[in-house]
C-alpha positions in Angstrom: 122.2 2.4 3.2 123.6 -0.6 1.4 121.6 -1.7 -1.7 120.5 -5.1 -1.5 119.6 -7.0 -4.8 116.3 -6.6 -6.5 114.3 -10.0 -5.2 117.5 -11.0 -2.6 116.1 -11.9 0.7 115.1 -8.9 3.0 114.3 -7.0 0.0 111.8 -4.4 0.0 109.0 -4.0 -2.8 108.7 -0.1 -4.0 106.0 1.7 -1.9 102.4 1.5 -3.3 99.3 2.9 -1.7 97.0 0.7 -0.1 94.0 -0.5 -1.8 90.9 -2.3 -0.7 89.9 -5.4 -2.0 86.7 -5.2 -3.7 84.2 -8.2 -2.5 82.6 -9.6 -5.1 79.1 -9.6 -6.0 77.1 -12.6 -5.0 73.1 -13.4 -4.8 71.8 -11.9 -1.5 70.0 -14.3 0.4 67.9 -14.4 3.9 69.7 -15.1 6.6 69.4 -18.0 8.4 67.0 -18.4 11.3 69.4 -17.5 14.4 71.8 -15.4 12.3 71.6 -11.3 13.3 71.6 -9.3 10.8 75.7 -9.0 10.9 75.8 -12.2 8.9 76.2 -11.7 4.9 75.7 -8.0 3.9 73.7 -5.4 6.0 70.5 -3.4 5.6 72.0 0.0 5.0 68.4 1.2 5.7 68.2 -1.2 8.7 69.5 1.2 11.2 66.4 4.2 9.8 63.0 4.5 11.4 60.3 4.7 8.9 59.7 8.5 7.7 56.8 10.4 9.7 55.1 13.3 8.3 55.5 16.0 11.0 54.2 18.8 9.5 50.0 19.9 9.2 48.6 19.1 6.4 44.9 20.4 5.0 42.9 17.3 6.7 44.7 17.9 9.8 43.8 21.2 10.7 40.4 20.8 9.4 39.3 18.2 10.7 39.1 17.7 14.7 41.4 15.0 16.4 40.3 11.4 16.3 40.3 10.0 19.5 41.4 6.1 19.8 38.3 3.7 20.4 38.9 0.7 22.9 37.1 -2.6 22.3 34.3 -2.3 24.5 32.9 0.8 22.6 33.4 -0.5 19.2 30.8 -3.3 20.2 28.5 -1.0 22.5 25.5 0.4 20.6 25.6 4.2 20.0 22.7 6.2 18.9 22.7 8.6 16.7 24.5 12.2 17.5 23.1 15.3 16.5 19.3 13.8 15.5 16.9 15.0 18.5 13.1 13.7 18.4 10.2 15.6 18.3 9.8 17.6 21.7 6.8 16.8 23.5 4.1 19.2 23.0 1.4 19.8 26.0 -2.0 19.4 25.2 -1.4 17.5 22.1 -4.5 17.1 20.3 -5.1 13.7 19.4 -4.3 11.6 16.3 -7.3 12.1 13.7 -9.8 9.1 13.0 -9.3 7.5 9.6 -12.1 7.4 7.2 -14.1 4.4 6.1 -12.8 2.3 2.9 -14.3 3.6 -0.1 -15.2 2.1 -3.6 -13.5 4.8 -5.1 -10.3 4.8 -2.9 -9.4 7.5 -0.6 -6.1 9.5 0.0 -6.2 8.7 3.6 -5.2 5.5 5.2 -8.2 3.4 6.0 -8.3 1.7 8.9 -8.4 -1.7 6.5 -5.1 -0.5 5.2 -3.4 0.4 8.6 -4.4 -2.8 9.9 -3.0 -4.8 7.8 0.0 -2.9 7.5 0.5 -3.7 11.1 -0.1 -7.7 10.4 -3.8 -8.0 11.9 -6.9 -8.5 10.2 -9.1 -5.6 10.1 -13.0 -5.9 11.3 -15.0 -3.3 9.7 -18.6 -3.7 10.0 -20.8 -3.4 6.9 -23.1 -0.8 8.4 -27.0 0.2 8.4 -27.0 0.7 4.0 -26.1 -3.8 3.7 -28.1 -4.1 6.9 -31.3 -2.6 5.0 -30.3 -4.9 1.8 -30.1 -7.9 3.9 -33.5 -6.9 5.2 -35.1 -6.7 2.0 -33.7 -9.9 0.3 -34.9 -11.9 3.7 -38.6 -10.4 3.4 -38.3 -11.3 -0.4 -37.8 -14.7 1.1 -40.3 -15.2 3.5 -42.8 -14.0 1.0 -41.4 -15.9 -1.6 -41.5 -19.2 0.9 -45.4 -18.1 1.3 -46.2 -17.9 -1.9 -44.3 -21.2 -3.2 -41.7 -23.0 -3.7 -41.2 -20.9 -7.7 -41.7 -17.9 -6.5 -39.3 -18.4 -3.1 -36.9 -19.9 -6.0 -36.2 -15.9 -7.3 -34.4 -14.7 -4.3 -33.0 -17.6 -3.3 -31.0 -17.7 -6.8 -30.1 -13.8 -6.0 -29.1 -14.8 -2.7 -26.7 -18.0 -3.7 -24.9 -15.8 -7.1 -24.3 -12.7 -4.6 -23.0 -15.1 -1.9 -20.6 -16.3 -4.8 -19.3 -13.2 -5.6 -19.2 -11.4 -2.0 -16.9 -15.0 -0.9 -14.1 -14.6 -3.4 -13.6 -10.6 -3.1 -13.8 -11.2 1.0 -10.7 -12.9 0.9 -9.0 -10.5 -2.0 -9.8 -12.6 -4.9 -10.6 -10.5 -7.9 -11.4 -11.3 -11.1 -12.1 -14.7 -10.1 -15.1 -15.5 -12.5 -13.8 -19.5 -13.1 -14.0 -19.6 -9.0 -17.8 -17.5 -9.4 -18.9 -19.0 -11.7 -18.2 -23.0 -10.6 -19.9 -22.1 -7.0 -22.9 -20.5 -8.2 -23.6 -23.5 -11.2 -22.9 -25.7 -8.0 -25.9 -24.1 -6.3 -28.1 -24.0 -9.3 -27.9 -27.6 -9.7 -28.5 -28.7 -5.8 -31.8 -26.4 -6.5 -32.6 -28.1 -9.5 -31.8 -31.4 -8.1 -34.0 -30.8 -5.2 -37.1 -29.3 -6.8 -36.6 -32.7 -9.3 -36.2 -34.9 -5.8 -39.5 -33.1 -4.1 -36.7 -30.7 -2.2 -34.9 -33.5 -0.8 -31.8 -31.9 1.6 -29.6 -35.4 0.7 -29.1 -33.4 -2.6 -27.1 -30.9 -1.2 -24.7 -33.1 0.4 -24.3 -35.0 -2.6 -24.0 -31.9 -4.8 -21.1 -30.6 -2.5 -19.3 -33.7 -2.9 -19.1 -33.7 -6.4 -18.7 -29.7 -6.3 -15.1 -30.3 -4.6 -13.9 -32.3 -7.0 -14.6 -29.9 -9.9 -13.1 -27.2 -7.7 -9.7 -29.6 -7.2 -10.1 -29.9 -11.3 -10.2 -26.4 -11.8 -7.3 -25.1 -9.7 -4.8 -28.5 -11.0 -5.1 -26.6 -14.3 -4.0 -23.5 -13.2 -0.1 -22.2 -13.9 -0.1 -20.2 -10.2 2.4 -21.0 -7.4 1.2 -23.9 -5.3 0.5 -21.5 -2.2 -1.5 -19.2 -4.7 -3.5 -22.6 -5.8 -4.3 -24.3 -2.8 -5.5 -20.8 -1.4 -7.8 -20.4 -4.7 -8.9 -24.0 -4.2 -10.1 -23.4 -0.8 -11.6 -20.3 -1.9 -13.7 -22.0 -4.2 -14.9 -24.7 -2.4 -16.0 -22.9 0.1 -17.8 -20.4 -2.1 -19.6 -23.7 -3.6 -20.2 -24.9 0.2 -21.9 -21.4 0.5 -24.2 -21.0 -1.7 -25.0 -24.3 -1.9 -26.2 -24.3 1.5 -28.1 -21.3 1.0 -30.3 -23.6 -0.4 -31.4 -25.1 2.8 -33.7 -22.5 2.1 -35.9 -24.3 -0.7 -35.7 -27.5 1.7 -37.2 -26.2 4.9 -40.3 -25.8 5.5 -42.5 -23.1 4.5 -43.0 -21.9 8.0 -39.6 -21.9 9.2 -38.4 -20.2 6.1 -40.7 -17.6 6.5 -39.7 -17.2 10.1 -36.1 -17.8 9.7 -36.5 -15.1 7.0 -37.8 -12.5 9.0 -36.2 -13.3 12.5 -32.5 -12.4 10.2 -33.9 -9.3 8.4 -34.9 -7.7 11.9 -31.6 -8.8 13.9 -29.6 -7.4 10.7 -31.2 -4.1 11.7 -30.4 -4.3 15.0 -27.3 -5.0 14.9 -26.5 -1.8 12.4 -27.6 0.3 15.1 -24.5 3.0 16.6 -23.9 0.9 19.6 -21.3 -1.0 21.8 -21.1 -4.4 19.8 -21.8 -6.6 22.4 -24.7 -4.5 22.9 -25.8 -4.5 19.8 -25.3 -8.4 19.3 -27.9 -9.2 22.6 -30.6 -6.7 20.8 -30.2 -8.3 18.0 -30.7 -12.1 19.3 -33.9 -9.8 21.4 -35.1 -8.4 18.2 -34.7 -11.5 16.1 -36.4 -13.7 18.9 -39.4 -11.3 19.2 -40.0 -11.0 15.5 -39.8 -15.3 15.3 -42.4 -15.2 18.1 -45.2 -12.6 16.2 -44.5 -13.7 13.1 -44.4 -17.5 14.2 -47.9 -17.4 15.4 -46.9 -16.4 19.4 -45.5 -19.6 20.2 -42.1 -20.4 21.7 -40.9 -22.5 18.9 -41.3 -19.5 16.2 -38.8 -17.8 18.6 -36.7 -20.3 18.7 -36.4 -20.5 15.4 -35.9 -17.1 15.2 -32.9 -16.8 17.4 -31.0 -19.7 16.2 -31.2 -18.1 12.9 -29.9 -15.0 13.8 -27.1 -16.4 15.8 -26.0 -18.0 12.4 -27.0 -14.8 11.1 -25.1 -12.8 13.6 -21.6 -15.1 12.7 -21.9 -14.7 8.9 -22.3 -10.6 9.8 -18.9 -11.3 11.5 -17.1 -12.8 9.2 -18.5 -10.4 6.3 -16.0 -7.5 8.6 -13.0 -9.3 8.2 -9.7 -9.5 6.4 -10.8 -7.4 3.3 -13.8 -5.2 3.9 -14.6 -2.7 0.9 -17.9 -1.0 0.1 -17.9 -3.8 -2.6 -17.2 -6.5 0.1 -19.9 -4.8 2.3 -22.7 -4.5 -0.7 -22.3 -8.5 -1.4 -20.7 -10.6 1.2 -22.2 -8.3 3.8 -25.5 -8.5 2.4 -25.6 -12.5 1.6 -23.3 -14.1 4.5 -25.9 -13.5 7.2 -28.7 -15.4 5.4 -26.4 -18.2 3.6 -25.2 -18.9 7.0 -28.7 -18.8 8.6 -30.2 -21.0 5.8 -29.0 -24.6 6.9 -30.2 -23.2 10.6 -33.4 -22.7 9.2 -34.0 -26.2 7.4 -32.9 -28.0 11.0 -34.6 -25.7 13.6 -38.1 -26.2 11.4 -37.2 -30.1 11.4 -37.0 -30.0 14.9 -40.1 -27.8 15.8 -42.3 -29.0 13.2 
């Protein structure tokens, strides 16, 4: 072969292997939106599934196979597995009574307490031991009412400070001796205003009147809630309302107290006898009638008398069961609601049958 000259034309360059051009390194960036991922450099991992563990681990052979949940039980309601109620047992023997409320408490569930666990008011009758106490302040009473307006002054005084007291712990109110103490000055000073205005009932009226605006008084200086307040307002007014008009009493005639008096202390017995309450209520209005009549000198009107004050009688008795009833509740408002409530009853009736 003929040398040619070293650059000449048709010269050939010396052999040399044949080497890649290296790119050069640039920022990577996202491919634009229609571009595959062929354009610019390529996921070396692109092409790789994601890495699955194959193998058992611990968990998975101890633990039993989840199976998928669908839509419609994920919202359904399931109860709970595994927890079976109590099997039914034949010849159960029923639930056992609860026993009264106590003044020292008991370690049973009263029926107060169940009651108003289940958001009712509980009536518990006071029972034949307030009954008997009821009897004897409404014989003090009547003889008092004989002997004179002084001497029917002493009970009726007992009767308005217990009515006082028995109000505020009726409606769970305790210590409440501001609220005690305003209601029973409130009936001290209709009494003393009456005996001054030759036992004049227009006294009473007037004396409630100005009684609620020293109970408004009392409870705008008070730091409670406003729900707590206006409850303790209307607690106190109507303890003043109470035993103030207990003192219908000292207004009515002597007759008709003593009567009234009586006809309230025999249906309060009555009515503490162990029977069906509706029973019990129609000998009670029986009893209270009858004892108006003999004691009334056998007319019609003393029986009258008699049972319109034991109907009022009757309703205080009822509303001495309710909401809170204690042994305490039972020894004061149980004793004094049925003749506070009977007293204005008794000043109207002997108006009317004079």
């Amino acid at each position: 072969m003929t040398n040619q000259p070293y650059g000449g034309y048709g010269a050939q360059e010396p052999y040399a292997p044949y080497q890649q051009p290296q790119p050069q390194p640039q920022p990577q960036a996202w491919p634009a939106q229609g571009q595959g991922p062929g354009q610019g450099y390529d996921d070396p991992f692109a092409d790789q599934h994601t890495q699955q563990w194959q193998g058992q681990t611990w968990e998975t052979q101890m633990q039993p196979p989840v199976a998928p949940v669908t839509a419609a039980e994920e919202t359904s309601y399931l109860p709970p597995q595994g927890v079976a109620g109590p099997a039914p047992v034949a010849g159960a023997e029923p639930e056992p009574g609860y026993g009264p409320a106590t003044l020292g408490g008991n370690a049973r569930v009263t029926d107060a307490q169940r009651a108003r666990a289940e958001g009712r008011s509980p009536i518990i009758e006071p029972g034949l031991q307030p009954a008997v106490l009821t009897a004897v302040l409404g014989l003090l009473l009547a003889g008092g009412a004989a002997l004179g307006t002084y001497a029917l002054l002493v009970p009726l005084v007992v009767l308005q400070g217990v009515t006082a007291a028995g109000w505020f712990r009726l409606n769970g109110m305790w210590p409440a001796r501001q609220g005690i103490a305003l209601g029973f000055l409130g009936a001290l000073v209709a009494d003393a205003a009456m005996l001054v205005a030759d036992r004049s009932p227009g006294v009473i009226l007037g004396t409630l009147g100005v009684w609620v605006l020293l109970s408004l008084m009392l409870q705008l200086r008070s730091h409670a809630d406003p729900d707590e307040r206006m409850y303790g307002l209307m607690a106190t007014v109507v303890a003043a309302a109470l035993a103030i008009a207990a003192g219908g009493y000292l207004a009515a005639d002597a007759d008709a107290v003593v009567v009234g008096a009586v006809a309230v202390a025999a249906a309060m017995v009555a009515r503490a006898l162990p029977l069906p309450t509706a029973v019990s209520v129609v000998v009670a209005l029986a009893v209270a009638g009858g004892a108006g009549f003999a004691v009334g000198g056998m007319e019609t009107d003393g029986a009258l008398i008699g049972a319109g004050a034991a109907v009022c009688a009757l309703i205080g008795h009822r509303v001495a069961s309710y909401d809170y009833p204690s042994r305490f509740v039972h020894f004061t408002a149980g004793v004094a609601l049925p003749l506070a409530a009977a007293g204005p009853a008794v000043y109207i009736l002997g108006r009317i049958f004079a």
